[in-house]
C-alpha positions as CSV (number, residue, x, y, z in Angstrom):
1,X,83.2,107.6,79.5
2,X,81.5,110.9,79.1
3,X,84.1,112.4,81.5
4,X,86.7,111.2,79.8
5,X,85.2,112.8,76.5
6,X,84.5,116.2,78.4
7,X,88.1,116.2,79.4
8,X,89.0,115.3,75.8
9,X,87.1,118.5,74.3
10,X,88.4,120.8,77.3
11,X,92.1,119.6,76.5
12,X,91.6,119.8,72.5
13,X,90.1,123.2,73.1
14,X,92.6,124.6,74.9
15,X,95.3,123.4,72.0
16,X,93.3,125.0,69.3
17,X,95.1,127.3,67.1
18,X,96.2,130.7,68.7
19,X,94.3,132.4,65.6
20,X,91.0,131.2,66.8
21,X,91.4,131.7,70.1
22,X,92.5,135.2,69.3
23,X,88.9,135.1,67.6
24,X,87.5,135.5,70.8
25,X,85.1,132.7,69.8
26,X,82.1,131.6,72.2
27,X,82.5,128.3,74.9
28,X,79.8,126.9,72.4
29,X,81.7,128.0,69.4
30,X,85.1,125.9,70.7
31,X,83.5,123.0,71.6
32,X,81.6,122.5,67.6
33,X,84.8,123.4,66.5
34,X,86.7,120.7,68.7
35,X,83.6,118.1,67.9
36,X,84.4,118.8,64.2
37,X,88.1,118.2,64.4
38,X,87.1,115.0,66.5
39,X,84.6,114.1,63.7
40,X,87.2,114.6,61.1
41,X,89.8,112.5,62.5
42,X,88.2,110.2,65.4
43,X,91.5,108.8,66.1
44,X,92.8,111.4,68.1
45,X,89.8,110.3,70.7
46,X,92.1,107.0,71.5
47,X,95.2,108.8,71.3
48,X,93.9,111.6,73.9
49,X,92.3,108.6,76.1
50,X,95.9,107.1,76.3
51,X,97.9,110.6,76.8
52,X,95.4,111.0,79.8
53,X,95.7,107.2,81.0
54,X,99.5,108.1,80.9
55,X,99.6,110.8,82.7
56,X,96.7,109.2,85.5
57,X,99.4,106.2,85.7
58,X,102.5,108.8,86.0
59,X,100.9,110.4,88.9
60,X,99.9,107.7,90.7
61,X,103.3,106.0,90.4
62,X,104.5,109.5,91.7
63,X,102.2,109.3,94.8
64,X,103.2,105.9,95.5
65,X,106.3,106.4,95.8
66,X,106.1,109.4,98.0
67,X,103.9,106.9,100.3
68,X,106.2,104.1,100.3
69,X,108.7,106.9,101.1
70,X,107.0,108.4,104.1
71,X,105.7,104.9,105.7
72,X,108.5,102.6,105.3
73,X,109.1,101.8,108.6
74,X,105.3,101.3,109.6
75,X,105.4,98.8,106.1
76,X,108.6,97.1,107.2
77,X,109.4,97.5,110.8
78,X,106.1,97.6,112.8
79,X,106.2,95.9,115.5
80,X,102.7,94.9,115.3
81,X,103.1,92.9,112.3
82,X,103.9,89.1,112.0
83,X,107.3,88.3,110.5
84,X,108.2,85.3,108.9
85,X,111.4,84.2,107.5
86,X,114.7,85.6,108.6
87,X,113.7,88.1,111.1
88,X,117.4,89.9,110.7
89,X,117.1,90.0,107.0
90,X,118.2,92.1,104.5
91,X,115.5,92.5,102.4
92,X,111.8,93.0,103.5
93,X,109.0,91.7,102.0
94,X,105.5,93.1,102.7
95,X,102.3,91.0,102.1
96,X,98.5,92.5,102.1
97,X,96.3,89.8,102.1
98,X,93.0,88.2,103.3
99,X,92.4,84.4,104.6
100,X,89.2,84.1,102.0
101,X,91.3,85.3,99.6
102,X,91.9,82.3,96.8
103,X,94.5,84.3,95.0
104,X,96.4,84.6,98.3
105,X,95.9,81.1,98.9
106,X,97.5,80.6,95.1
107,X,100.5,82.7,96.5
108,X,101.4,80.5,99.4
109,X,103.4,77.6,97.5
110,X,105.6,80.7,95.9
111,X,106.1,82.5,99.6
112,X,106.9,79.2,100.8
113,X,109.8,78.7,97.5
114,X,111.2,82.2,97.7
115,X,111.6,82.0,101.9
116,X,113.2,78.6,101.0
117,X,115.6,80.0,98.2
118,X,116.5,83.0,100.2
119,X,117.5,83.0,103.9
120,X,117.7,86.7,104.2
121,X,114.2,87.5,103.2
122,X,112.4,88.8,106.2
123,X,109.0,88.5,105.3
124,X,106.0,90.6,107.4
125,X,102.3,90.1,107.0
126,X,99.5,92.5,107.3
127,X,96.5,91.4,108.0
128,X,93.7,92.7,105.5
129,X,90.2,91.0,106.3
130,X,88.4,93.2,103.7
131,X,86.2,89.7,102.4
132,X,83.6,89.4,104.5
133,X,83.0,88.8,108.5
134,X,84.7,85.4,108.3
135,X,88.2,87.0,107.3
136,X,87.6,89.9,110.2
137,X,87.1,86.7,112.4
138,X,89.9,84.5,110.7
139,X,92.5,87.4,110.8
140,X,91.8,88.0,114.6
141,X,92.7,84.3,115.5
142,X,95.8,85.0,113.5
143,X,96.8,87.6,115.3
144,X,96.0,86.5,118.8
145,X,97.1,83.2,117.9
146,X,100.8,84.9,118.7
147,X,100.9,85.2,122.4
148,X,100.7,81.5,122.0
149,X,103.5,81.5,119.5
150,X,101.7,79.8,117.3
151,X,101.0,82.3,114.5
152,X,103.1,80.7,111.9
153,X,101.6,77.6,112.1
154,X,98.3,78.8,112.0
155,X,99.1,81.0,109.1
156,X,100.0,78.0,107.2
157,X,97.4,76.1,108.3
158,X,94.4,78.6,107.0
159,X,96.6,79.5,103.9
160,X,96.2,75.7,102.7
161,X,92.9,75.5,103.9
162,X,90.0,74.2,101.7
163,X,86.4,75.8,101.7
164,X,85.7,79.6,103.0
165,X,87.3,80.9,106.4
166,X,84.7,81.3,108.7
167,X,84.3,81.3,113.0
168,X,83.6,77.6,112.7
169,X,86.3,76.1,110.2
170,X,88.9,79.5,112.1
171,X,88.2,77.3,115.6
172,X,88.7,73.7,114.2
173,X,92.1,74.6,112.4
174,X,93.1,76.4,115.8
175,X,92.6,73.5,118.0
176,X,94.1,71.2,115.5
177,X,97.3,72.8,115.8
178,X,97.5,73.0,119.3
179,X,96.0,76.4,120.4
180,X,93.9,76.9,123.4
181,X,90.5,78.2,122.3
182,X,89.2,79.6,125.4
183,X,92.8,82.0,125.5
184,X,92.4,82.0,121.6
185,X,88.9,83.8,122.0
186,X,90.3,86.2,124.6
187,X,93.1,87.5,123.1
188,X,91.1,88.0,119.9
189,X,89.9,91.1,121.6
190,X,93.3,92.9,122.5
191,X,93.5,96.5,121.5
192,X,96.6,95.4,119.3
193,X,94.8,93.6,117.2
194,X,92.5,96.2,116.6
195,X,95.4,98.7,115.8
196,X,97.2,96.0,113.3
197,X,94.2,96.0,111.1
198,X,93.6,100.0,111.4
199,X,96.8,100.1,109.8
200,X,96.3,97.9,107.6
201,X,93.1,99.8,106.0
202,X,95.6,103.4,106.5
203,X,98.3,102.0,104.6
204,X,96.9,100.3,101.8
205,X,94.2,103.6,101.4
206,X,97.5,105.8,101.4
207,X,99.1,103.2,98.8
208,X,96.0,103.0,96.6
209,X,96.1,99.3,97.1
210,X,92.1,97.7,95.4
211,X,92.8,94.1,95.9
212,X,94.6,90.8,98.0
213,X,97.3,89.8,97.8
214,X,99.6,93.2,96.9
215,X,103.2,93.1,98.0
216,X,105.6,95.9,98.9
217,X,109.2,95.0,98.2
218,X,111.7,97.7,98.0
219,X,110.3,100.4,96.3
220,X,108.0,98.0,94.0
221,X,104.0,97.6,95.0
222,X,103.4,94.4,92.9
223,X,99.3,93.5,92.7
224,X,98.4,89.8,92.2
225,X,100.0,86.1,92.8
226,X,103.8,86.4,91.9
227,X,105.4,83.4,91.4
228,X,108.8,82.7,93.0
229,X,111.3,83.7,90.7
230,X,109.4,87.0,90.4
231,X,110.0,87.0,94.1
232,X,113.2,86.6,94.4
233,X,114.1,89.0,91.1
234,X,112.2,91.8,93.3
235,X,113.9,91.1,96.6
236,X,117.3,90.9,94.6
237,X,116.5,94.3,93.6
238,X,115.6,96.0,96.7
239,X,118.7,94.5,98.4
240,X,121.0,96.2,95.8
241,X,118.9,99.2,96.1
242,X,119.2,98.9,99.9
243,X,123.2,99.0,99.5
């Protein structure tokens, strides 16, 4: 708060009347003046806080966009990323998320509706384990769980899971869905696993992204559960956008 307020007192000073400033008046000087306009009408504190709050939320809209700009195709076309849905689509949908993430877990029944209600959604995930050791571990099973093609399932499986994801509960869901364990653990080691989640930490740094689940649609970056109708409003949109 006393930043703010500094910044407050620098902005107010510099908009003080030319005839004062022409006054040559001391740093001190400005600032009792600025306090005494501030005293005099407190209300310009709250409508300086939001001019500022504004302008923060202008500029990091505008660096945003000039992210999602520069790394579409590592958001939407890596390689290295799971997709689900239509992998041809039209429209991509990007998903940050973690496996001990109960808001995530909230957003599963509305992936599952909007992939249902729109055949052309291509949908990739990134894996974000930033909860703990237990969604390092879980997110590593997911991704190795693909050279057994069996990442879809097991994404499901952990997404509906009760309790906390950890290398014990990880290892029980992955051998009830069929995977070997003992090629399970090995994989979990590859070097592309390690690069998937390195980009995952790059992008969502670059993005300003604080928090699981965020989604990239288009050129939307959408924070929290969205439920399906949302969903489908913001993959409407991109599409047109995309035409």
């Amino acid at each position: 708060m006393r930043k703010i307020i500094t910044r407050i007192v620098v902005a107010l000073s510099l908009a003080l009347p030319l005839q004062a400033a022409a006054q040559d008046l001391s740093e001190d000087r400005v600032r009792e003046l600025v306090l005494e306009t501030i005293r005099e009408n407190p209300e310009i504190v709250m409508e300086a806080v939001a001019i500022l709050e504004s302008r923060q939320a202008e500029a990091q809209a505008a660096s945003q966009a000039e992210v999602l700009a520069e790394e579409r195709d590592a958001l939407e076309r890596d390689p290295n990323a799971p997709v689900l849905g239509n992998p041809d689509g039209d429209v991509t949908v990007v998903e940050f998320f973690d496996y001990n993430c109960p808001y995530c877990r909230r957003a599963k029944p509305e992936i599952e509706s909007l992939l249902e209600a729109d055949p052309n959604v291509r949908f990739v995930y990134r894996e974000w384990p930033i909860l703990g050791e237990g969604s390092v571990f879980a997110a590593r099973a997911a991704l190795a769980a693909r050279e057994q093609d069996l990442y879809e399932e097991f994404h499901w499986a952990m997404m509906g899971m009760s309790g906390r994801a950890a290398e014990s509960s990880v290892l029980r869901i992955a051998e009830d869905i069929g995977l070997d364990i003992a090629q399970l653990r090995r994989d979990m080691e590859a070097q592309e696993i390690d690069a998937h989640i390195q980009t995952s930490m790059r992008l969502a740094q670059a993005l300003g992204i604080t928090g699981t689940p965020s989604f990239v649609i288009g050129d939307a970056l959408v924070p929290g559960v969205v439920d399906a109708d949302q969903l489908q409003t913001l993959a409407s949109d991109a599409r047109e956008l995309e035409r």
